[in-house]
C-alpha positions as CSV (number, residue, x, y, z in Angstrom):
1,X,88.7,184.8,-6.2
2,X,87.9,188.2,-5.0
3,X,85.0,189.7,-2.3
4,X,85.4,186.5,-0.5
5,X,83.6,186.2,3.2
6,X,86.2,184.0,5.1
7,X,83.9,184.5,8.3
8,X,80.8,182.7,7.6
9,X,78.2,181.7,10.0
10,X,76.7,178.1,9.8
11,X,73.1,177.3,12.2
12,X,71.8,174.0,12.9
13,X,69.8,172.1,15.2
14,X,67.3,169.2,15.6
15,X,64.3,170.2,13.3
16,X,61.9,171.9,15.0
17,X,63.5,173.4,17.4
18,X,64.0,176.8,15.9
19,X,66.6,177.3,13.3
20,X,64.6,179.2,11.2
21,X,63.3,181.5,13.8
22,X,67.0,182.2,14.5
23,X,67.7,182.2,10.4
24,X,65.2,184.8,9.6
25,X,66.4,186.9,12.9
26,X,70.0,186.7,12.0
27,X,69.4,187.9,7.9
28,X,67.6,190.7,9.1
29,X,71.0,192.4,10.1
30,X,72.1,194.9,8.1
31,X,75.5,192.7,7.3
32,X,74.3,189.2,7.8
33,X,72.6,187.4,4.5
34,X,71.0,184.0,5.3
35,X,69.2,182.8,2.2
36,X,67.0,179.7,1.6
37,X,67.7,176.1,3.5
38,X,70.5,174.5,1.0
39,X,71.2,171.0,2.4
40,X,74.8,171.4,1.4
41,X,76.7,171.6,4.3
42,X,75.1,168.6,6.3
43,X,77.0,166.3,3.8
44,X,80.0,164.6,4.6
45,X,80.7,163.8,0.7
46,X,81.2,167.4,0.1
47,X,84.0,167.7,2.2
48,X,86.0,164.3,0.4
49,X,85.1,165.6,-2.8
50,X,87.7,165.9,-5.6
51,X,86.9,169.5,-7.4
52,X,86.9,166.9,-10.8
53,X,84.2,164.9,-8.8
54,X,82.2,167.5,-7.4
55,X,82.1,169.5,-11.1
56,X,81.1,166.0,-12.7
57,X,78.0,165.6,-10.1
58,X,76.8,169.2,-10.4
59,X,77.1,169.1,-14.1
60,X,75.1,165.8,-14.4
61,X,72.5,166.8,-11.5
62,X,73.6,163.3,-9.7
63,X,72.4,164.7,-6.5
64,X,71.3,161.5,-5.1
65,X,75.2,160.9,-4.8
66,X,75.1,163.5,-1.8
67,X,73.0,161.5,0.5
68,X,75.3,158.8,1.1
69,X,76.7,159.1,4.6
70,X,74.2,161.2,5.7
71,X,73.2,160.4,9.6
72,X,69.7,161.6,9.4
73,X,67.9,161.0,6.8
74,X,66.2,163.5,4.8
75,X,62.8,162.1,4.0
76,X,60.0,161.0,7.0
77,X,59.0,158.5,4.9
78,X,62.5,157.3,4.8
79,X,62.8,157.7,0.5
80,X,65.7,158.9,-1.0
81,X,65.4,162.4,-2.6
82,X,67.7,164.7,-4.1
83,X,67.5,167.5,-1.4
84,X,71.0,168.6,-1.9
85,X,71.1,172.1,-2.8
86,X,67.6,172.0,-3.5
87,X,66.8,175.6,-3.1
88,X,69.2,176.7,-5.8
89,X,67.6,178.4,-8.4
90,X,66.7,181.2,-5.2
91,X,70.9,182.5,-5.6
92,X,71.9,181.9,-8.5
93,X,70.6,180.9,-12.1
94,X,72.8,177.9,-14.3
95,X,74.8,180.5,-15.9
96,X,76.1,182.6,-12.9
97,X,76.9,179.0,-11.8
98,X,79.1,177.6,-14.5
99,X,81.2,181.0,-14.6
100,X,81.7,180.1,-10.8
101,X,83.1,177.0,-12.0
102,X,85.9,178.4,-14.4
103,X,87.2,180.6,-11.4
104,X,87.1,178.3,-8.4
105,X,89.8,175.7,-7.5
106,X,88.2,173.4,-5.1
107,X,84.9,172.5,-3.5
108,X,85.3,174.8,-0.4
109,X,86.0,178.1,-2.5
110,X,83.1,176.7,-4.9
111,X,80.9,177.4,-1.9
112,X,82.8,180.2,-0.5
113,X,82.1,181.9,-3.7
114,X,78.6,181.2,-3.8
115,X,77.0,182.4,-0.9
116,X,79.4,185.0,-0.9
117,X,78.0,186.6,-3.8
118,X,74.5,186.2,-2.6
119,X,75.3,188.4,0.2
120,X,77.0,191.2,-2.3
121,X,73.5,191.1,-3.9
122,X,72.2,191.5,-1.0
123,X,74.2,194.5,0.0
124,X,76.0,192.8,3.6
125,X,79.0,191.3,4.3
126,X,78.3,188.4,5.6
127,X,76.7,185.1,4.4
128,X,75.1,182.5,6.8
129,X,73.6,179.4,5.9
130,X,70.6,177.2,8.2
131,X,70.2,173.4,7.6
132,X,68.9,171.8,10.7
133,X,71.5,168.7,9.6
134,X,74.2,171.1,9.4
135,X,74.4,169.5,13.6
136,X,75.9,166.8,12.1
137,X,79.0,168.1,10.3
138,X,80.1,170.7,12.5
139,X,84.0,169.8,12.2
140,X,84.2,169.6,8.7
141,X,82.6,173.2,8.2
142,X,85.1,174.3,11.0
143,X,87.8,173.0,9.4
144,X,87.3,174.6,5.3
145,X,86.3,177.9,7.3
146,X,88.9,178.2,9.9
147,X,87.4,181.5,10.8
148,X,83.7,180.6,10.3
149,X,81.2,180.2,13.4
150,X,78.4,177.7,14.2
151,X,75.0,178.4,16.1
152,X,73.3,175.2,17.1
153,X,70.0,175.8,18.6
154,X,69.0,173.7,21.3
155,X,65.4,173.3,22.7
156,X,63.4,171.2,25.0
157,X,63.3,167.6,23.6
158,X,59.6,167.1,24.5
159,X,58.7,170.0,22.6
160,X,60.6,169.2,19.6
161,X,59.2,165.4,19.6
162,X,55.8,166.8,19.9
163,X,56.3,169.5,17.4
164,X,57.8,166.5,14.7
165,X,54.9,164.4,15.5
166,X,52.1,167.0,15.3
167,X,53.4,169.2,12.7
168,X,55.8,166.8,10.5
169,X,54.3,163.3,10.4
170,X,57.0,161.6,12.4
171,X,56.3,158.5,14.3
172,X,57.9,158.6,18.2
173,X,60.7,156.2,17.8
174,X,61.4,158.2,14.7
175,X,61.0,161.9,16.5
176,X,63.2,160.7,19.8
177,X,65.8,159.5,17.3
178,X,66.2,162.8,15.5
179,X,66.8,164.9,18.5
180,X,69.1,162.8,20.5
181,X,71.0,162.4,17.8
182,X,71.5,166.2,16.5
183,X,72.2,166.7,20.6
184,X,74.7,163.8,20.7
185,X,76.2,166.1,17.5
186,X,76.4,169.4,19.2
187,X,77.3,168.5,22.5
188,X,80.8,167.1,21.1
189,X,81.6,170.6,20.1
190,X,79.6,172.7,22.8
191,X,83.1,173.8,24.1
192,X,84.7,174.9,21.1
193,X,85.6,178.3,20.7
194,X,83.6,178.9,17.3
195,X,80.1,176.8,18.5
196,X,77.6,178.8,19.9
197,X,74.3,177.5,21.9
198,X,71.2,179.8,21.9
199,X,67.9,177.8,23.8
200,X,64.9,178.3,22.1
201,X,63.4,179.0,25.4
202,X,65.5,182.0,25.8
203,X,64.7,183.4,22.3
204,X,61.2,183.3,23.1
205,X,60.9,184.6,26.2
206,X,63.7,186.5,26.4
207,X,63.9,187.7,22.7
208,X,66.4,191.0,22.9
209,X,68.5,190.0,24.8
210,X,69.0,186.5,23.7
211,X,69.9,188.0,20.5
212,X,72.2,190.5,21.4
213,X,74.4,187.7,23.0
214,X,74.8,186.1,20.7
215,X,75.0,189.3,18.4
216,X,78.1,190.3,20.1
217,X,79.5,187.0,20.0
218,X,79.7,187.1,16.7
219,X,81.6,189.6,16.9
220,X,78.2,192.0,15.4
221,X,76.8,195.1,16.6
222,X,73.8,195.2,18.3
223,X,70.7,196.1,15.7
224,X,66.9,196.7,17.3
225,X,65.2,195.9,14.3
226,X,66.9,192.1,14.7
227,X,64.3,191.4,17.1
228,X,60.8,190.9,14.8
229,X,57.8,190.7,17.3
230,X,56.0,189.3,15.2
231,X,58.0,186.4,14.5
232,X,58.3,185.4,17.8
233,X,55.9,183.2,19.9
234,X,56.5,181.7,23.4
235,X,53.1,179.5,23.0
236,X,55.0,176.2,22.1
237,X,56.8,175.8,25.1
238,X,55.6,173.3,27.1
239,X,53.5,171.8,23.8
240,X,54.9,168.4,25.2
241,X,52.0,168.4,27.6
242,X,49.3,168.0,24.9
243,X,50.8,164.3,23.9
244,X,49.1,161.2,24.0
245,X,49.6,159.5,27.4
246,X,51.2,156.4,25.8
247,X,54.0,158.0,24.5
248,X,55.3,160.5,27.3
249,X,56.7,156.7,29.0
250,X,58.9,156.4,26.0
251,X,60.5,160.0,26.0
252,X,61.3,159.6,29.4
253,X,63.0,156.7,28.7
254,X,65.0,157.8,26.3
255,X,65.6,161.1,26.9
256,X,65.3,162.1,30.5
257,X,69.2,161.8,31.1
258,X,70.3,164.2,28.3
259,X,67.7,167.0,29.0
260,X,68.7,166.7,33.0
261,X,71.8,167.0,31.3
262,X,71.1,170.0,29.1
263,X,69.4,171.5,32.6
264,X,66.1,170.7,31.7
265,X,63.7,169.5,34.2
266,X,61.4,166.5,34.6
């Protein structure tokens, strides 16, 4: 397949703690296209697949398949939903799709191919994909894209757990779950040569030059219209502080090692 990007760039995170924030900052460079949330990569059966397999669930729409073996699950209400790929019909329509099919040769070039084109539409290089889950699948994408890079973005835990209670519906025990878990995920990567760490707290308080490093460590030049004022707030640090008293105990508990860890205080 021709006008393939071999250099993708993969983000994920715990939810809430700014993946999108860092998504829509990173497509606004001129060479970097990050499209709509996918749910593709955070899958473990993608990367087992037989091309046979994977062409016989797409055709079919047996989506459901796709959950299986996933660590977090997708729903708050704990159902099963067919997420995967879910924001398709934004890149590509069924047609485009099943040409795809007749010129790949395997499940990683399938996806090389597609958001690859999505960026030539788009006029840049590069294509980048966010999924918060993606946290949890960081070796296999490292692995199909030996020259591909992963941005995990890391914020306080307190904030996120309040942000997924507040904003998302989460119970605590559900919330404290989700982000020691996508932590647990990063941090057995965080000193791989192709995983990248940007704190939310940096990106909103420090927005330039936050960006710029990690700009330049994806090997990027520097662009001043990256940084969107707009899109970026510093208000929700520290939103930790507006919990109920009865549940600050429990994030302690749970989480005060890893974010003294992470160089957090408490």
């Amino acid at each position: 397949m021709n006008e393939i990007c071999e250099n993708p760039i993969l983000v994920g995170g715990c939810g809430s703690s700014g993946t999108t924030l860092v998504k829509t900052l990173l497509n606004s460079h001129s060479k970097v296209a990050c499209g709509p949330e996918m749910s593709v990569f955070d899958r473990p059966k993608i990367y087992e697949m037989t091309w046979e397999g994977f062409y016989n669930r797409w055709q079919s729409k047996a989506f459901n398949y796709f959950d299986e073996g996933c660590i977090f699950p997708l729903r708050v209400d704990g159902g099963k939903g067919a997420y995967f790929a879910f924001n398709r019909d934004e890149y590509h329509d069924e047609k485009w799709v099943d040409s795809l099919f007749a010129k790949a040769h395997d499940v990683r070039e399938f996806w090389a191919g597609y958001f690859s084109a999505y960026a030539k539409r788009k006029g840049k290089l590069i294509w980048a994909e966010k999924t918060p889950n993606n946290v949890y699948c960081i070796a296999d994408f490292l692995n199909w894209y030996p020259d591909g890079r992963f941005v995990n973005v890391l914020r306080d835990g307190r904030d996120v757990i309040a942000s997924l209670i507040e904003t998302r519906r989460f119970d605590p025990l559900r919330a404290i779950f989700r982000w020691i878990t996508s932590v647990a995920a990063y941090q057995e990567y965080e000193h791989h040569p192709r995983v990248y760490c940007v704190r939310y707290e940096n990106l909103v308080t420090k927005p330039e030059a936050t960006m710029a490093a990690m700009i330049g460590w994806l090997d990027l030049e520097w662009e001043h219209n990256i940084y969107v004022e707009n899109e970026v707030r510093s208000e929700s640090v520290g939103r930790w502080h507006n919990l109920p008293d009865d549940i600050v105990p429990f994030i302690r508990l749970a989480c005060r090692n890893q974010l003294l860890e992470l160089g957090y205080e408490w």
